[in-house]
TORSE-867723 format. One record per atom (N, C-alpha, C): residue number from 1; x, y, z; residue in one letter; atom name. Coordinates in steps of 0.02 Angstrom, whole numbers, plus 50000, padded with zeros to 5 digits. Layout:
BEGIN
+------+-------+-------+-------+------+------+
! semi !     X !     Y !     Z ! timi ! domi !
+------+-------+-------+-------+------+------+
!  NUM !     X !     Y !     Z !    a !   CA !
...
+------+-------+-------+-------+------+------+
END
This chain:
BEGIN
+------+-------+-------+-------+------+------+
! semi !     X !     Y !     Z ! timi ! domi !
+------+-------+-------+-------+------+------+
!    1 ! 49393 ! 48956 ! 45590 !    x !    N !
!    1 ! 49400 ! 48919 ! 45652 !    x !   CA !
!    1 ! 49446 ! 48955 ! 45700 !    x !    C !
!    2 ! 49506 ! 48994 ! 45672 !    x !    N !
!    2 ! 49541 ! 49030 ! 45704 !    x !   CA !
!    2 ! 49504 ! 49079 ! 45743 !    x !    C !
!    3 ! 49469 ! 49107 ! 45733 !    x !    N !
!    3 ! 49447 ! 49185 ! 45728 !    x !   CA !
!    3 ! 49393 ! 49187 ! 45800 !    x !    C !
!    4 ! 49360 ! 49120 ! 45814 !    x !    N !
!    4 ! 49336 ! 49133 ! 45898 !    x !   CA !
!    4 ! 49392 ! 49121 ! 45964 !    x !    C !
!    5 ! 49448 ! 49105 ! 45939 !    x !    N !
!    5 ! 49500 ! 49087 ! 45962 !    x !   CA !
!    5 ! 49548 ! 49141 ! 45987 !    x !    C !
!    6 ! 49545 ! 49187 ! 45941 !    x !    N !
!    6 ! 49580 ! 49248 ! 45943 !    x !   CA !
!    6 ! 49544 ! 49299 ! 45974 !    x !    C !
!    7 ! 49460 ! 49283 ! 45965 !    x !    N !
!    7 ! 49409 ! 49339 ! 45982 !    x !   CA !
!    7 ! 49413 ! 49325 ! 46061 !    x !    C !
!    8 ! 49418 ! 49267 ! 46072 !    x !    N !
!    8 ! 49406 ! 49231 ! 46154 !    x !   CA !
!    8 ! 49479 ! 49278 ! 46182 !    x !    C !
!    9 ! 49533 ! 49260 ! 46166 !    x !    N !
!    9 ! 49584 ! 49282 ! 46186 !    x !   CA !
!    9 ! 49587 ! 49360 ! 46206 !    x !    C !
!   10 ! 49572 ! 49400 ! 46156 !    x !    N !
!   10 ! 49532 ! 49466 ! 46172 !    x !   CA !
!   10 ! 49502 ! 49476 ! 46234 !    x !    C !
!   11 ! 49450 ! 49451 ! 46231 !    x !    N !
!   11 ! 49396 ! 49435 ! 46301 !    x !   CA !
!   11 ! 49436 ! 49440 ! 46341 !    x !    C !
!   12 ! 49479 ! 49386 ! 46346 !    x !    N !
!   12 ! 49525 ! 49373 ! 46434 !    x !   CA !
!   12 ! 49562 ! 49431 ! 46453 !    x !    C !
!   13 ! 49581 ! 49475 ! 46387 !    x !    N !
!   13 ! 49649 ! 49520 ! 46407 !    x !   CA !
!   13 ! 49598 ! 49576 ! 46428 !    x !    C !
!   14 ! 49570 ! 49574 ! 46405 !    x !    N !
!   14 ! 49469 ! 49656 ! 46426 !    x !   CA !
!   14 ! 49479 ! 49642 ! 46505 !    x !    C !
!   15 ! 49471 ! 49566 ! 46507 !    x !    N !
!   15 ! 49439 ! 49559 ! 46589 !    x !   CA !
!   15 ! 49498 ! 49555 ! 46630 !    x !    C !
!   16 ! 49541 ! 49523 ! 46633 !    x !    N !
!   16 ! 49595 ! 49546 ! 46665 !    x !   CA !
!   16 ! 49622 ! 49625 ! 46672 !    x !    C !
!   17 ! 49598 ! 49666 ! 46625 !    x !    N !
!   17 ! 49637 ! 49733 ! 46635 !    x !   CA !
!   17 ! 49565 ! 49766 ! 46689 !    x !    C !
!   18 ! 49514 ! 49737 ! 46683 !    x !    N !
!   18 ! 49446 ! 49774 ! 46702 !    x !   CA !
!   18 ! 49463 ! 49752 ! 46785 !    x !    C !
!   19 ! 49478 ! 49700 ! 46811 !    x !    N !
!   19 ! 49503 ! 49678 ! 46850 !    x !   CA !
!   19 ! 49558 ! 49683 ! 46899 !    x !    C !
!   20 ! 49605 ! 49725 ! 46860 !    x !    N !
!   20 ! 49653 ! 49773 ! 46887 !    x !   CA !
!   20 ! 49634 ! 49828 ! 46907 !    x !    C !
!   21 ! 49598 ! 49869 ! 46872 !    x !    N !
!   21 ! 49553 ! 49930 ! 46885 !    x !   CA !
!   21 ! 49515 ! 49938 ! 46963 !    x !    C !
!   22 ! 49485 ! 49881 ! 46984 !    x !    N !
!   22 ! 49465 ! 49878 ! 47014 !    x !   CA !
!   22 ! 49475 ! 49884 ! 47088 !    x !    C !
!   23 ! 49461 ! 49924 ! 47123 !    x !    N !
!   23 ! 49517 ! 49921 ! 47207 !    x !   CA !
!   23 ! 49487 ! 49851 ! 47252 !    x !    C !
!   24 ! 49554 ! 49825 ! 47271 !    x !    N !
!   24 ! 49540 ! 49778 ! 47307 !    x !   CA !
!   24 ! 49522 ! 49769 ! 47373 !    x !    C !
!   25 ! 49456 ! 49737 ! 47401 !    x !    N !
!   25 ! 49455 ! 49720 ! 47469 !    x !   CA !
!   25 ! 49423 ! 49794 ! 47500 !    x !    C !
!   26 ! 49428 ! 49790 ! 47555 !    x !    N !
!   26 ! 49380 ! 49854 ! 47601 !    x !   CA !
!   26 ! 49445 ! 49886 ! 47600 !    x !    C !
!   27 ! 49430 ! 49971 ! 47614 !    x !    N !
!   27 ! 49469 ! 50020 ! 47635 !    x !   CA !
!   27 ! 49503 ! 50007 ! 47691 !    x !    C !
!   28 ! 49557 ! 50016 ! 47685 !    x !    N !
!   28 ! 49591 ! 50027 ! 47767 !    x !   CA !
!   28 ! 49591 ! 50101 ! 47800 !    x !    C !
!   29 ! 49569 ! 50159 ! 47751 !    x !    N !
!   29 ! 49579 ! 50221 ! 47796 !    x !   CA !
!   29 ! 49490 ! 50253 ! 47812 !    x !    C !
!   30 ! 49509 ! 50300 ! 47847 !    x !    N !
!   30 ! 49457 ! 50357 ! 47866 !    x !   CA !
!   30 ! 49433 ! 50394 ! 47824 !    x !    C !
!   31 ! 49466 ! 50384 ! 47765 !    x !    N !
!   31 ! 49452 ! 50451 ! 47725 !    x !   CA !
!   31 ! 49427 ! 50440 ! 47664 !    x !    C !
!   32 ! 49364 ! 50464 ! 47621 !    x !    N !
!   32 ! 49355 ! 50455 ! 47559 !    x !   CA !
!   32 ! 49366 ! 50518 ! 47518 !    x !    C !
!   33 ! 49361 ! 50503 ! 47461 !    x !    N !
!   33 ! 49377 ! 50561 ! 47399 !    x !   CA !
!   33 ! 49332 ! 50566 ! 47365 !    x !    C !
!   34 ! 49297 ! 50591 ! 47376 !    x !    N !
!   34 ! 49252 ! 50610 ! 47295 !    x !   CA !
!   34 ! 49272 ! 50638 ! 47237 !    x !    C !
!   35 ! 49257 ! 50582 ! 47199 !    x !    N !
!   35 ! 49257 ! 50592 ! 47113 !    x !   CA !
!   35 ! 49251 ! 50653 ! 47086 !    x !    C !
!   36 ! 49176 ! 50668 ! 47122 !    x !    N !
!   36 ! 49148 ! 50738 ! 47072 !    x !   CA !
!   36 ! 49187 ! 50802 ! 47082 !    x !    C !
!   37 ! 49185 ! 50820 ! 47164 !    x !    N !
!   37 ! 49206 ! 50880 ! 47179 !    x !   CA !
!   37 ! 49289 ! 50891 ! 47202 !    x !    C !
!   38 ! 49310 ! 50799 ! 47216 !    x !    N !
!   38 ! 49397 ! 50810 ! 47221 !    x !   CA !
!   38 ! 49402 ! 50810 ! 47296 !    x !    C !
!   39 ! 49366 ! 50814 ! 47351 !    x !    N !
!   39 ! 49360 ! 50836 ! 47413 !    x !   CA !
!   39 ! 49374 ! 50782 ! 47443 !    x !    C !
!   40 ! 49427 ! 50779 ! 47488 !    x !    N !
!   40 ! 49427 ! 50719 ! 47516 !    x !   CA !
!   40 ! 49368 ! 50726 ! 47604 !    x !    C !
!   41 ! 49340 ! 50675 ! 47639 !    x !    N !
!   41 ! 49299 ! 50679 ! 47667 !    x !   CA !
!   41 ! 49291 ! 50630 ! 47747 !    x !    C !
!   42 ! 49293 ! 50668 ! 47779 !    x !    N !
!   42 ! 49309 ! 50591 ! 47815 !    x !   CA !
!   42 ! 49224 ! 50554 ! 47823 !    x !    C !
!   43 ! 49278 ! 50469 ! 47845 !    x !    N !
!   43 ! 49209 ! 50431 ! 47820 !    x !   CA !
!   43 ! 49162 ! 50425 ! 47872 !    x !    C !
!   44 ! 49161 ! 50417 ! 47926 !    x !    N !
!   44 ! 49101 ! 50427 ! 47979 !    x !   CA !
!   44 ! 49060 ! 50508 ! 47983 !    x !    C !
!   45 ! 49080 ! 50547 ! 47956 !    x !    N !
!   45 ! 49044 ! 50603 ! 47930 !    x !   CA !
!   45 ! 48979 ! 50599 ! 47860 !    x !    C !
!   46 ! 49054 ! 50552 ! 47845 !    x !    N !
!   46 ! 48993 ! 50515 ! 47749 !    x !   CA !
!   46 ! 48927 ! 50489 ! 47777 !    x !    C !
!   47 ! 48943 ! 50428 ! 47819 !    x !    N !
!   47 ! 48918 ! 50366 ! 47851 !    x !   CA !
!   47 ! 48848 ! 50422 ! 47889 !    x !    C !
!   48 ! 48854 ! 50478 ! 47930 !    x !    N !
!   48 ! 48807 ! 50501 ! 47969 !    x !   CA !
!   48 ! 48774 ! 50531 ! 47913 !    x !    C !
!   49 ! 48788 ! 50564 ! 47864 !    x !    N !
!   49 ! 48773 ! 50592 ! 47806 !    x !   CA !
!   49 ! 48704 ! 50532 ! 47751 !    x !    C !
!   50 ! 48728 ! 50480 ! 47768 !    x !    N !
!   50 ! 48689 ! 50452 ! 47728 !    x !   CA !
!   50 ! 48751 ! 50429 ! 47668 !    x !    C !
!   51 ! 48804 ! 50427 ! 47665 !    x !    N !
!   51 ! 48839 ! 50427 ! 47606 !    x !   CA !
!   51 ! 48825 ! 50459 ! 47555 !    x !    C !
!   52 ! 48816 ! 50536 ! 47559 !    x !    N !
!   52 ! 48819 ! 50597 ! 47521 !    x !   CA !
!   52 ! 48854 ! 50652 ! 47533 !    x !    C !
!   53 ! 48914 ! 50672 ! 47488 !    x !    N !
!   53 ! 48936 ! 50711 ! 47470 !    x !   CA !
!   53 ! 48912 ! 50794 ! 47480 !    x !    C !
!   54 ! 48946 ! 50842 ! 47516 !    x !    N !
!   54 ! 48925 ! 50921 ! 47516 !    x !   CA !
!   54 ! 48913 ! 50923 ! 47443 !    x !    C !
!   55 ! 48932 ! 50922 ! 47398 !    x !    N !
!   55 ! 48933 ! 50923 ! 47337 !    x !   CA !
!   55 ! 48884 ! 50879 ! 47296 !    x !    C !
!   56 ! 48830 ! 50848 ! 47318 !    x !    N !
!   56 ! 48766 ! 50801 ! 47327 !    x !   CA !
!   56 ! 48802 ! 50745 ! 47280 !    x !    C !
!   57 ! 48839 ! 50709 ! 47291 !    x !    N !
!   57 ! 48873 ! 50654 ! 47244 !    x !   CA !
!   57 ! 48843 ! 50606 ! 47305 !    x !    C !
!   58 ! 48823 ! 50554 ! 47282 !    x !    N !
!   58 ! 48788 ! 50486 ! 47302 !    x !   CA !
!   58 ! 48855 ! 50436 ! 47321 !    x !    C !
!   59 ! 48875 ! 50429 ! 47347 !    x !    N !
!   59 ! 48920 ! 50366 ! 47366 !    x !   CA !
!   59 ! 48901 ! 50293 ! 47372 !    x !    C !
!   60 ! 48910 ! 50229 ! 47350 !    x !    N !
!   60 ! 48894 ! 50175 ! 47344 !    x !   CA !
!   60 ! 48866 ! 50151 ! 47422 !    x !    C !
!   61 ! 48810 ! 50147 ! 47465 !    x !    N !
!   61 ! 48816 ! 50115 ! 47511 !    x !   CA !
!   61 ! 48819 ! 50033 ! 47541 !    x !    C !
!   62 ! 48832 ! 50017 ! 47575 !    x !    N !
!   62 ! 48828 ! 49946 ! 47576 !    x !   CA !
!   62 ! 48773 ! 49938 ! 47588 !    x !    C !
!   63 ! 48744 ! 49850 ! 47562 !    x !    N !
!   63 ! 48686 ! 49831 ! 47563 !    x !   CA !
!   63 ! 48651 ! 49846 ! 47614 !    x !    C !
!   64 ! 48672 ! 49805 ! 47694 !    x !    N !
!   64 ! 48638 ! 49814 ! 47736 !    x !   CA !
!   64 ! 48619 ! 49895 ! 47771 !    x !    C !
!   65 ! 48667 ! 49931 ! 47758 !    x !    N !
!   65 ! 48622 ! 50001 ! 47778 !    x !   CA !
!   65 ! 48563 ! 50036 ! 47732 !    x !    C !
!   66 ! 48576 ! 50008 ! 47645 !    x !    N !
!   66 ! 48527 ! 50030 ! 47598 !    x !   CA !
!   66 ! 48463 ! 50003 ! 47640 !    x !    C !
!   67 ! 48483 ! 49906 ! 47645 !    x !    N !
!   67 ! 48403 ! 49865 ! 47664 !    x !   CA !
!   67 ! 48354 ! 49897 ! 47756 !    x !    C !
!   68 ! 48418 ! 49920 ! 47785 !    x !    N !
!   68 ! 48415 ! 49962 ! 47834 !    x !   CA !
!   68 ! 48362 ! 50001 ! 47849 !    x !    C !
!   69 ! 48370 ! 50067 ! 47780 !    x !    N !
!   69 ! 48336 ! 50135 ! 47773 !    x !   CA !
!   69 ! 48273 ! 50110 ! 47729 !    x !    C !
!   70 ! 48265 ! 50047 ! 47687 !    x !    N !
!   70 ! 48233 ! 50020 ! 47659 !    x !   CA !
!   70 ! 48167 ! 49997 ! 47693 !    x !    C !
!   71 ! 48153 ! 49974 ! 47742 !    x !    N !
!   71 ! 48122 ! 49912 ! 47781 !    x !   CA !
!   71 ! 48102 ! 49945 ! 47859 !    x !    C !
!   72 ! 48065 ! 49938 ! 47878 !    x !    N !
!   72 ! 48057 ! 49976 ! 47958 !    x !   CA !
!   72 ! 48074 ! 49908 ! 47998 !    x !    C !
!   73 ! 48078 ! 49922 ! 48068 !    x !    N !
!   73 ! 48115 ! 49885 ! 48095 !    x !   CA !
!   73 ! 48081 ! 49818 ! 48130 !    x !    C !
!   74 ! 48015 ! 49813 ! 48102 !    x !    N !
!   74 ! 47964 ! 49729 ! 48111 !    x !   CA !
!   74 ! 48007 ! 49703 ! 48068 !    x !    C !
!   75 ! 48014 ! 49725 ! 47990 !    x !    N !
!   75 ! 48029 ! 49695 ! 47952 !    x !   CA !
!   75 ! 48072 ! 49596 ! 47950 !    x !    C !
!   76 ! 48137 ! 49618 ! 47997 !    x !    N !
!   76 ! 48172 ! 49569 ! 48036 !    x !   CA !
!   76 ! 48118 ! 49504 ! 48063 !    x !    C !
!   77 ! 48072 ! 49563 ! 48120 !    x !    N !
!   77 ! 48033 ! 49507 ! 48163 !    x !   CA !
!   77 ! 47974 ! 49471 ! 48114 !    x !    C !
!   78 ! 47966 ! 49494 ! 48062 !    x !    N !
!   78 ! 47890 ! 49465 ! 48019 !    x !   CA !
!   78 ! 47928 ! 49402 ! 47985 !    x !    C !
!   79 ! 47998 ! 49418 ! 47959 !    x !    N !
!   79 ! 48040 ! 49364 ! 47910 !    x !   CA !
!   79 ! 48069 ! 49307 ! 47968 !    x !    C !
!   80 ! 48094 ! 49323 ! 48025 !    x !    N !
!   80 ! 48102 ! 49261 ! 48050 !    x !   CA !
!   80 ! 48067 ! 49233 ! 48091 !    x !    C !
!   81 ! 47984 ! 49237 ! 48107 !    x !    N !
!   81 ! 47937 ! 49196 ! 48131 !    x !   CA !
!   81 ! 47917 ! 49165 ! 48078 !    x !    C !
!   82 ! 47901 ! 49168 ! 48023 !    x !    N !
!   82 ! 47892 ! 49140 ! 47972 !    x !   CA !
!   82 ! 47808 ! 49186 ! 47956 !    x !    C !
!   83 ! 47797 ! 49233 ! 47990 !    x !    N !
!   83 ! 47737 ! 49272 ! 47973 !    x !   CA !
!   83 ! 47723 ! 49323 ! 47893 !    x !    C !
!   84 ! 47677 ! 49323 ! 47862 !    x !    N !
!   84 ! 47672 ! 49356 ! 47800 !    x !   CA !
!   84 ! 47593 ! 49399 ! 47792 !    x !    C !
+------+-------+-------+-------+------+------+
END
């Protein structure tokens, strides 16, 4: 009976540390770093880039520019007339 008790407890201390790890909230600067190559970059260069790295490292983009490059630009006008 002990033993999911202790296992649970486990759990919380995983997710709380996973949770710390994590950077909070949007960037406040200009500048990103890439992981792969160490390069720091500024970000409206990334942004014109497509969010790729000289070093071809992929950077996370936000949704709406992925659904953006995704969708041609009826797309908008077909979903809010209610047309299909």
């Amino acid at each position: 009976m002990n033993s999911w008790i202790t296992n649970w407890k486990k759990i919380k201390i995983k997710v709380k540390q996973i949770i710390k790890k994590q950077p909070a909230g949007q960037q406040e600067t200009d500048w990103q770093n890439c992981p792969q190559c160490k390069k720091i970059s500024y970000f409206p260069d990334l942004t014109a880039n497509s969010y790729i790295c000289e070093c071809s490292y992929h950077f996370d983009c936000p949704p709406k520019f992925r659904l953006d490059n995704l969708f041609d630009s009826t797309y908008g006008n077909y979903r809010s007339s209610g047309q299909y």
